[in-house]
N, C-alpha and C positions, 0 to 999 in steps of 0.2 A: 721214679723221678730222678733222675740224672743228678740235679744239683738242687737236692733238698733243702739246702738253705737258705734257698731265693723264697720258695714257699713258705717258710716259717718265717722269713721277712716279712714277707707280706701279711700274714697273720697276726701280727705284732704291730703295725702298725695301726695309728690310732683310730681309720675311719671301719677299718674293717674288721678290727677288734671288737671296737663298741657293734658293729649292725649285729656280730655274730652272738655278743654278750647280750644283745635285744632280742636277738630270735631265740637264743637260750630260756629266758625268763619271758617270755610274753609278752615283754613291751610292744616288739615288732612281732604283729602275723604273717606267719606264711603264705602270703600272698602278691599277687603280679600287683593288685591294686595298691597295697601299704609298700610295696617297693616303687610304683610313680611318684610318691608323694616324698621319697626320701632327702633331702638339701642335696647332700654331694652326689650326682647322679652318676657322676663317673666310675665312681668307686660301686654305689648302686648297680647299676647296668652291669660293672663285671661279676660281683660276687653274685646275682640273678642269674647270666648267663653261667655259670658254675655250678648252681642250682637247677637251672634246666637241664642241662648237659650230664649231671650224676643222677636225674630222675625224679631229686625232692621236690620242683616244682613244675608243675603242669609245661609240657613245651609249646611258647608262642612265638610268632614271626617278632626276633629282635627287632628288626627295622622299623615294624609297624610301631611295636612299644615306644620308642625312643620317637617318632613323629609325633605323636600321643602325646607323650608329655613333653617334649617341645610344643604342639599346640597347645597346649593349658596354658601353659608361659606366654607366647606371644598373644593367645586372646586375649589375657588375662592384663596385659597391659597395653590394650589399648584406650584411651582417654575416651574417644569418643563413643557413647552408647548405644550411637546407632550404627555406627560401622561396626561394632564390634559386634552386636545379633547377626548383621549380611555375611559377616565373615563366618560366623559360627555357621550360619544356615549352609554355606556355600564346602566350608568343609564337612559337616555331619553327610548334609544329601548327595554332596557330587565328590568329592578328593576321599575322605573314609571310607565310603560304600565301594569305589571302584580297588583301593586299596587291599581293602579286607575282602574283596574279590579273589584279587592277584594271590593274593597273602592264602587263600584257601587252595589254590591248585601249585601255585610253588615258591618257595623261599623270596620274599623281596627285596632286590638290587637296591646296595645305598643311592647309585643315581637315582632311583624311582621315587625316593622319599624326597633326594634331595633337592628334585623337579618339585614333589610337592611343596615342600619350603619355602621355593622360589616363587610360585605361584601366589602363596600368601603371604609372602614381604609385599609383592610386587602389587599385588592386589590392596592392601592396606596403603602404597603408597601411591597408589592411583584416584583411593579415597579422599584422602590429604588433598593431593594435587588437583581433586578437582573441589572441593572444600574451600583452597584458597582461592582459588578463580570465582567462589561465591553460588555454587553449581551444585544440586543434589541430584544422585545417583540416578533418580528417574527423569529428571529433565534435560541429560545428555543430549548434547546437539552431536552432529557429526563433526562440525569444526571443533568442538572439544577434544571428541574419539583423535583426531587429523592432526592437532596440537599435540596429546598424549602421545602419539607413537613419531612424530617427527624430531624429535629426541630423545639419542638413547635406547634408541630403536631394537636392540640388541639383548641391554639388560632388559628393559620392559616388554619383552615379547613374550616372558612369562605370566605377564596379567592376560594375556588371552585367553586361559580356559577360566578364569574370572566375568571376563567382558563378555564369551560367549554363554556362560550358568546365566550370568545376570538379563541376558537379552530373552533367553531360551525360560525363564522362570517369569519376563515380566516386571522385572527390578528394574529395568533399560531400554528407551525405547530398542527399535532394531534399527544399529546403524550396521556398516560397514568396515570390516577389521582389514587392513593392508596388509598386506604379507611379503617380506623380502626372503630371500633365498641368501645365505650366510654366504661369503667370498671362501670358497672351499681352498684350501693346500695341496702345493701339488704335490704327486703322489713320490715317494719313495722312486727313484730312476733304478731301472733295470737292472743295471751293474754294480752298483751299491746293493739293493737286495741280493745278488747274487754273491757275491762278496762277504756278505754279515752272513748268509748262510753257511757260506765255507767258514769263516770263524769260530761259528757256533757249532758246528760240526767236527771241526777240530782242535781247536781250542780248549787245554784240557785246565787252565787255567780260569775260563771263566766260570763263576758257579754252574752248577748244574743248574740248580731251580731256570737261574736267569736262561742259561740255552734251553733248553725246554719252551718255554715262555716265547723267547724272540721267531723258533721255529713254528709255534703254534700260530705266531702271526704270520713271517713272510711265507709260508708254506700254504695257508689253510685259511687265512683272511680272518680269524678270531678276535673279535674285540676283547679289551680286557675285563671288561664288564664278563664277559662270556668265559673266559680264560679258569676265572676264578670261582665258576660257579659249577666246574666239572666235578668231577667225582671218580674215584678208584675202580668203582664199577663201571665208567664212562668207556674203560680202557678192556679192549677183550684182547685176549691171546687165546688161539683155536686150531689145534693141529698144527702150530708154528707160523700163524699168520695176525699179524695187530692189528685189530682197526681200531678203532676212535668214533666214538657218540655223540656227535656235534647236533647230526638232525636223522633223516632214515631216509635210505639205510647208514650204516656206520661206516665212515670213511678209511679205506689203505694206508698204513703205516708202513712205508719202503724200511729196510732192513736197517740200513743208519739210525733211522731215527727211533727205529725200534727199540735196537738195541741202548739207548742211550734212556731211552722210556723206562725200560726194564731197567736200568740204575737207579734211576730216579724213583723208583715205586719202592726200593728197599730203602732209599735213604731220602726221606723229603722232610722237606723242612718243617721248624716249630715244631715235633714231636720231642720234643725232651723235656718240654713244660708239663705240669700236672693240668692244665686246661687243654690240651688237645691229643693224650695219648693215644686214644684209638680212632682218630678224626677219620672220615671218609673223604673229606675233601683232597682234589689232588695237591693243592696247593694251601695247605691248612695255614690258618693266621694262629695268631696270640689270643684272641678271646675262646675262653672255650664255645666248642661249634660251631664256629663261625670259619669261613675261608680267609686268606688274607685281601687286604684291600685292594681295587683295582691301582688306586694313588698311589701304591707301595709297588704294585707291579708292573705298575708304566716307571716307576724310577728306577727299577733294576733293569730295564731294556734301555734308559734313554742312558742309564750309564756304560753300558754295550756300546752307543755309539747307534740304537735301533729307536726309530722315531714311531713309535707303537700308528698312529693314527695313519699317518706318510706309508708307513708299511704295509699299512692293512690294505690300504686303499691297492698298491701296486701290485697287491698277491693278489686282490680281488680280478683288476683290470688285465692281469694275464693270467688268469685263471677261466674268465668269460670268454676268451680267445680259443680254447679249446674245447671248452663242453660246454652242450646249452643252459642257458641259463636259469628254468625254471629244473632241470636236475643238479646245475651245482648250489640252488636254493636249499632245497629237501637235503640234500647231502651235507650240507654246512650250514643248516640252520639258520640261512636269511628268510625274506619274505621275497616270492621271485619279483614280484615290482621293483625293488632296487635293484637286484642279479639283470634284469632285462633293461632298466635304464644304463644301467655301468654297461652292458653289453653294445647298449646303442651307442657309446660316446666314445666304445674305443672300438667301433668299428667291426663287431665280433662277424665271422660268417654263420654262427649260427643266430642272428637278432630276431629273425621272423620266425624261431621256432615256438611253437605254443606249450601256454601251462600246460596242464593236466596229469595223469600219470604216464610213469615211462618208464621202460623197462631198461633203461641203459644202463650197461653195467659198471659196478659202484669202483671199479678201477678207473672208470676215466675221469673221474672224480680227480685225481691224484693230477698233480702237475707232471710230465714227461721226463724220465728219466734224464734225459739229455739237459733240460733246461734245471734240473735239482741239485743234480749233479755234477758240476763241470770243474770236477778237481785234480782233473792233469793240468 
């Protein structure tokens, strides 16, 4: 550890002093469960993850933990008795089980949890609101449903896998859920992407993390959600050639960015903390084993002057232009549904190619030299 000082700060202070003086003596067991129930859960949650991460405690999907006991908190106060069992019912059988699903085949994304959240603010305040209207949960008319979502349409469009559990279980008659499609942004323009990529390509000033990061998007159409969830072994080098593990097969790393890849894997970030010295992730956070946050690495791009979302969109939409859509799916890890609707809307000539498998090969994956490149 670099600067061991900072860790015996933290040892010395008084919340995480006392849990380790508790696990010392008995008072606190070694356990994921007597760590839920801790007050300060911030402090909680890191010295746990430092606990999983050195092996003393069994390793669980943090995400899921911290929904967990974020939901004991919010059931736990809600007034009413009987929204509060519908709620309990509707997280235990349908938001947990799909959870601890995910949570079983791979690591769960903060947005995942923080959809589920959403669903149960959103759900509890649809209870309310139809409470005051003098309305119980099973005598739902559709002008109620039609009231509910005619304002606010936006935030409360998270009570719909509420409004649909409760129809689908017989808590509601079966009405009718309206669905708007969100006013989308328009994409990152050409020359601007092309631009930020020369930047980040030569730019020896900006951090590396951040280049990395910005080319993973205008290059390769990477959410940051996705960005963050790679891994060191994500990255092959083979007889002098890098690809990248997005979806399958693994996608060409043209030599620029290769080369810039290979700096970044000896020098990447947060390793100089005692929470992440031998992280896997490529882009390791501050908690131990945990990656850094997607919030944190949409703010290192949007301070590039790189609009994470606006970008993605414009790598995707000239990216559909060249290869068909359900091979640059598999390639980059979309679902080809959206690869072949982005294909229809910007015109691609391959639109009417079909799923299935195909043998095309994993270079044309790659955007065109010409169009990557243009730094004369």
């Amino acid at each position: 550890m670099p600067k061991p000082v900072l860790g015996l700060s933290w040892l010395q202070s008084a919340q995480p002093n006392t849990m380790l003086r508790d696990l010392a003596a008995g008072r606190l067991t070694l356990t994921h469960e007597a760590f839920q129930h801790l007050p300060n859960w911030r402090t909680a949650a890191y010295l746990r993850d430092l606990l999983m991460q050195s092996g003393v405690l069994p390793l669980k999907d943090r995400q899921l933990l911290l929904f967990e006991r974020w939901l004991e908190t919010h059931l736990g106060a809600v007034a009413n008795p009987e929204h509060a069992k519908l709620l309990h019912r509707f997280a235990t059988w349908h938001q947990l089980r799909k959870l601890r699903a995910k949570a079983a085949k791979a690591p769960l994304c903060d947005s995942t949890t923080r959809e589920a959240h959403e669903q149960q603010i959103q759900a509890l305040a649809f209870l309310t609101w139809l409470n005051h209207r003098g309305t119980a949960v099973n005598d739902t008319r559709q002008a109620d449903l039609d009231a509910w979502q005619s304002e606010n349409y936006f935030t409360r469009r998270a009570s719909h896998a509420f409004l649909t559990w409760c129809m689908n279980t017989g808590n509601m008659p079966a009405l009718t859920i309206h669905f708007r499609q969100a006013e989308r942004q328009a994409p990152m323009s050409q020359h601007h992407r092309i631009r930020a990529i020369q930047r980040l390509l030569t730019e020896e000033s900006i951090p590396l993390h951040a280049r990395i990061a910005g080319l993973l998007v205008l290059l390769y159409a990477q959410p940051a959600t996705r960005i963050v969830r790679l891994t060191i072994s994500d990255i092959i080098v083979n007889d002098g050639t890098t690809t990248i593990c997005f979806g399958d097969p693994p996608t060409p790393v043209p030599d620029p960015v290769a080369r810039l890849l290979q700096d970044y894997l000896t020098n990447r970030i947060n390793l100089d903390a005692a929470t992440n010295p031998g992280s896997h992730w490529l882009f390791p956070g501050q908690r131990a084993g945990q990656p850094i946050h997607p919030v944190t690495l949409r703010a290192f791009l949007r301070k590039q002057g790189i609009p994470p979302q606006r970008g993605r969109t414009s790598a995707l939409r000239h990216l559909v232009l060249q290869v068909p859509a359900p091979v640059l799916a598999l390639a980059l890890g979309y679902h080809h549904t959206s690869t072949t609707r982005i294909a229809a809307e910007a015109g691609s000539p391959w639109a009417g190619y079909a799923p299935g498998t195909h043998d095309t090969p994993t270079a044309a994956v790659a955007p065109t030299q010409h169009e990557k490149w243009p730094l004369e």
